[in-house]
N, C-alpha and C positions, 0 to 999 in steps of 0.2 A: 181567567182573563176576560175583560170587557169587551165590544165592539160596538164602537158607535157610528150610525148615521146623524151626517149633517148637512146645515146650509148654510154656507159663507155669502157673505153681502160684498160685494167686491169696491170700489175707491168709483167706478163710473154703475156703481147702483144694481150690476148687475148680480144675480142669484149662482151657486154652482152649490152642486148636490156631490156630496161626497161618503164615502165610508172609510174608517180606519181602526186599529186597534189601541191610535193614542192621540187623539184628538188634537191635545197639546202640540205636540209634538208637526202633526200634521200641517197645522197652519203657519207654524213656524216655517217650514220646508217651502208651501205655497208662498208666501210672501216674501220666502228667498229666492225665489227662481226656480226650485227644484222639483215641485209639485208637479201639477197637472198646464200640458202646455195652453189649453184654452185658460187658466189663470193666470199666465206671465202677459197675457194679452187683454186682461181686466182688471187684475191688481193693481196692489195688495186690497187684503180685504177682513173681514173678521167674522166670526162664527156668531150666526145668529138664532141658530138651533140646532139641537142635538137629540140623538132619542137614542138608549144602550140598549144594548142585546147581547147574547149571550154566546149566536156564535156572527161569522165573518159573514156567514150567506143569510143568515136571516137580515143583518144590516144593509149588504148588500142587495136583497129583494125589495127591503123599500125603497133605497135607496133607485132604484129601477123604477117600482112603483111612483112617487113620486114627480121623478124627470118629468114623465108624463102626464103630469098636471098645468094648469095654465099658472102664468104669473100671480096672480090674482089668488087663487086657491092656495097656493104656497106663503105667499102673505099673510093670506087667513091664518093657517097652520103658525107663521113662526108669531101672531100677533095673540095665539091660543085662542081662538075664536076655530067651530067645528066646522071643519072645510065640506 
């Protein structure tokens, strides 16, 4: 089984950093209301990077790593430019 870290671009521009074990499936959920309650308050939105891993906590530690990056640096990343 896969586990992906990602970043959704939300409908008012804004960034949210996620992990799951179905990507697909995931955004689906956030853009129904079901996801994450900081997304029903920026939504909807769409995936604008992803990175797999192998387990839940390794996705989950960038995903950590990450949050803690400035806007700016996150951009970099989803733009492939080295943050």
């Amino acid at each position: 089984m896969s586990f992906y870290f990602y970043i959704a671009k939300c409908q008012n521009q804004s960034l949210y950093c996620g992990s799951t074990n179905n990507i697909d499936q995931r955004i689906i959920r956030h853009n129904s209301g079901q996801g994450a309650r900081w997304f029903k308050q920026h939504g909807p939105g769409e995936i604008v990077y992803s990175e797999n891993f192998d387990t839940l906590g390794e996705a989950r530690k960038r995903e950590t790593q990450i949050k803690k990056w400035s806007r700016i640096k996150k951009e970099n990343l989803i733009k492939g430019l080295k943050p």
